[in-house]
Structure formats: structure tokens, C-alpha cells
Backbone as CSV, one residue per row, in Angstrom:
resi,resn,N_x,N_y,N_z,CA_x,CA_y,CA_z,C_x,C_y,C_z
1,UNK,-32.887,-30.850,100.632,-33.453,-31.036,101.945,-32.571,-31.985,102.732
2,UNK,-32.392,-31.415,103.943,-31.637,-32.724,104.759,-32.682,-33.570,105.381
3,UNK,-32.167,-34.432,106.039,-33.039,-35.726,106.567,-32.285,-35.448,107.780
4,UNK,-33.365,-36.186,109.170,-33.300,-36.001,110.572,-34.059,-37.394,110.812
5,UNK,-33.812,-37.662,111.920,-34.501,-39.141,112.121,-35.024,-38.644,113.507
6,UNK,-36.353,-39.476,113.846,-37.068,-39.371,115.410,-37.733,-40.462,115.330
7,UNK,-37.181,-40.384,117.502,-37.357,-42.072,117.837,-38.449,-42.005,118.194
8,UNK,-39.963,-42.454,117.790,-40.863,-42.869,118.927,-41.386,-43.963,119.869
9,UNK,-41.846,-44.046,119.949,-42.529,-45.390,120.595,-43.247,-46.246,119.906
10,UNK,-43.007,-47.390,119.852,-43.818,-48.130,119.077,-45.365,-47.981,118.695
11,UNK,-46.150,-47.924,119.787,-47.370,-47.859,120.057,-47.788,-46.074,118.904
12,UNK,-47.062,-45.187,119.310,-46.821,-44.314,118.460,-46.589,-44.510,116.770
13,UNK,-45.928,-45.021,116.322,-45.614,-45.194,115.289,-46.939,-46.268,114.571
14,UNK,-47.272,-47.553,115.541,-48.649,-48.363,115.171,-49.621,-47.197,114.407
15,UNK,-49.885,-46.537,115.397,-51.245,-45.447,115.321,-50.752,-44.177,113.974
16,UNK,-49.706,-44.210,114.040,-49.417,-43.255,112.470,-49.923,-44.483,111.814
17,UNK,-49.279,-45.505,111.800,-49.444,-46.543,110.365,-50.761,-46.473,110.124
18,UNK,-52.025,-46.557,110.962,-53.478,-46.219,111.103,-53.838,-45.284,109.841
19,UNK,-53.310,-44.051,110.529,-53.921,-42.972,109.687,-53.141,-42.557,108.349
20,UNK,-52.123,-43.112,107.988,-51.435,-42.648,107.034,-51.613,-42.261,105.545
21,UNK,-53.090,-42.873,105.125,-53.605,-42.674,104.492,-54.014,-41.561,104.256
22,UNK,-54.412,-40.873,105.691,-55.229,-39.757,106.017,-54.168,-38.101,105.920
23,UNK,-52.879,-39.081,106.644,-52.133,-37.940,106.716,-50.714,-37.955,106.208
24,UNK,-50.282,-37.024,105.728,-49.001,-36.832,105.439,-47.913,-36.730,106.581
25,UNK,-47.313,-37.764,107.368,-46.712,-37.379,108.535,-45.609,-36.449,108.521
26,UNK,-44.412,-37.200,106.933,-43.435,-35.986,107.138,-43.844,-34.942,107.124
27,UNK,-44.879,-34.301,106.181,-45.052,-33.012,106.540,-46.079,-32.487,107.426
28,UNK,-46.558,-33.030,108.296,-47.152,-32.811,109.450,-45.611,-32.406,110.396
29,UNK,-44.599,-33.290,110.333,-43.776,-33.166,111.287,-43.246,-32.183,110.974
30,UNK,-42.761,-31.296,109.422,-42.104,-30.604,108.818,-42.701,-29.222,109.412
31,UNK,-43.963,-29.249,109.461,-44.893,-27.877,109.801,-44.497,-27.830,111.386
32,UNK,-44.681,-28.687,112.285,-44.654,-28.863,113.727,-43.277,-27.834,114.136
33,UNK,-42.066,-28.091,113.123,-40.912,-28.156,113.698,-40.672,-27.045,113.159
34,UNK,-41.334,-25.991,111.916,-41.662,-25.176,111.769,-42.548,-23.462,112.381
35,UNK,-43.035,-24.156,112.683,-43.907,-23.392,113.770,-43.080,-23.108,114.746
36,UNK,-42.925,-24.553,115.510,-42.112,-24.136,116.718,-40.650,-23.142,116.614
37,UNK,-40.379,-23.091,115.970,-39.207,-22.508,115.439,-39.652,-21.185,115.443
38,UNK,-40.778,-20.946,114.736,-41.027,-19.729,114.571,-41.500,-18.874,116.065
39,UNK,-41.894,-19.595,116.823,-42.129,-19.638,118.095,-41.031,-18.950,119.128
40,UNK,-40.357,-19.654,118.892,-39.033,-19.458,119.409,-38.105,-17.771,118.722
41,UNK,-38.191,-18.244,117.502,-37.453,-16.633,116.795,-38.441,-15.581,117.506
42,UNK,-39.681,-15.315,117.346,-40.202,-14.644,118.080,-40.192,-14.121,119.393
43,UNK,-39.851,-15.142,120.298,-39.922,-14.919,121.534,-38.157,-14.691,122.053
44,UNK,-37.536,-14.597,121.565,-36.218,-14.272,121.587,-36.486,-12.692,120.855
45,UNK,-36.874,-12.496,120.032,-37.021,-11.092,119.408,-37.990,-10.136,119.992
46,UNK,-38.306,-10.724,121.277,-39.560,-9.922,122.115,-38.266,-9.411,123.543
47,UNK,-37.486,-10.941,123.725,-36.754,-10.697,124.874,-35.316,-9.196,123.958
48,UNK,-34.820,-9.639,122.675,-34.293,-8.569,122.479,-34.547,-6.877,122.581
49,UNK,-35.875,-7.194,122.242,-36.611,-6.119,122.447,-36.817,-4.975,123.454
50,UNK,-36.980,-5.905,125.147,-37.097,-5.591,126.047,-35.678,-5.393,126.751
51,UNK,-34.684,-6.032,125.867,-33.266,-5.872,126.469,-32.970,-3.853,126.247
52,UNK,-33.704,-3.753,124.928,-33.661,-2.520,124.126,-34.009,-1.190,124.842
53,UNK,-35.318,-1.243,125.340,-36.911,-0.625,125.980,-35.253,-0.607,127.417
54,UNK,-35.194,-1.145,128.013,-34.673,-0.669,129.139,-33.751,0.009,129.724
55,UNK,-33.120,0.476,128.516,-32.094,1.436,128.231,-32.463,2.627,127.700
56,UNK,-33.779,2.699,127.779,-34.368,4.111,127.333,-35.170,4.643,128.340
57,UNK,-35.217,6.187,128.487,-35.695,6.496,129.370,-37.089,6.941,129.011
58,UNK,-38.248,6.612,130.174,-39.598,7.214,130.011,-39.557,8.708,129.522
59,UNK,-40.769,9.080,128.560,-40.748,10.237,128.029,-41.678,11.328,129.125
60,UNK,-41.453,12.166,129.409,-42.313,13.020,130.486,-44.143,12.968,130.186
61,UNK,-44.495,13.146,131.607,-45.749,13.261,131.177,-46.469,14.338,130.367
62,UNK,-47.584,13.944,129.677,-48.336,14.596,128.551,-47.119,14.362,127.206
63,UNK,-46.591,13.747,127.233,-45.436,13.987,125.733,-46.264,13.810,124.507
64,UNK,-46.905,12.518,125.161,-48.296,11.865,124.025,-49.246,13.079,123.486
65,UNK,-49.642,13.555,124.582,-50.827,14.630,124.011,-50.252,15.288,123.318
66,UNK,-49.159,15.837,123.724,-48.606,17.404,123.242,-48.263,17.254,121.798
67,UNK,-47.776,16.183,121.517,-46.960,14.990,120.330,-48.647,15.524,118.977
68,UNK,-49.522,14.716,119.513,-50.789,14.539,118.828,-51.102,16.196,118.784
69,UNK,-50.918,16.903,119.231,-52.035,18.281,119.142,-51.185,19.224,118.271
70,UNK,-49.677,18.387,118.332,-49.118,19.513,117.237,-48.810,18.837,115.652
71,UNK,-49.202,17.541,115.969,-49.102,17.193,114.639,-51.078,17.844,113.821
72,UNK,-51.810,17.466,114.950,-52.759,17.875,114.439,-52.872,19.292,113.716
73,UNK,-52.471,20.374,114.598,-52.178,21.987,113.951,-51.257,21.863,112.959
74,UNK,-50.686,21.044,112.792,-49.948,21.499,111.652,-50.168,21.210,110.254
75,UNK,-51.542,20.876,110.366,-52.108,19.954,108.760,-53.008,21.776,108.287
């Protein structure tokens, strides 16, 4: 594991010392920075996505129905 350091504010850091008992901060912070991350991969993989979608052209109308009624006949 690597190590990262963060500056807070004193008054901040007081109020962890409070609860520390209660809570595990590194890994409170470990999950935070986690998440967000995941946050992020996501929302970059939504914008790739849409980079994708716009280089394709709409399919004519009824494609959907027609799509469904022949998969249906064919069972």
C-alpha cells in the first residue's frame, strides 16, 4: 500500500480525535477516495459512450416492432 498525506484543519482533525474510537478514519478515507473514483470511471465511461451513440445512425421507424414480431415467429 502506498501512503498519501492530507492537510486539514485543525478544528477538523480535534473532532476526528473525538470519535476515533468510533471510527476507523484511514479507512473511512480509503472508501471516500474509492467511491469517488469509481464515480468518476463511470462517468467518463458514460461520456465515452455517448462519444460512440453519435456516430451511429437512428434505426428507421418500427425497426423495434418488426425486430420483436420476427423473433417472436420464429420460436
Amino acid at each position: 500500500m502506498s501512503v498519501i498525506s492530507v492537510k486539514v484543519p485543525r478544528w477538523v482533525k480535534e473532532k476526528m480525535k473525538q470519535y476515533e474510537n468510533m471510527v476507523n478514519w484511514p479507512e473511512e478515507i480509503r472508501k471516500s477516495i474509492l467511491a469517488r473514483l469509481e464515480e468518476l470511471e463511470r462517468k467518463q465511461a458514460v461520456e465515452e459512450a455517448v462519444k460512440l451513440l453519435e456516430n451511429v445512425r437512428p434505426a428507421p421507424l418500427g425497426t423495434a416492432a418488426r425486430l420483436v414480431r420476427e423473433d417472436r415467429e420464429s420460436h
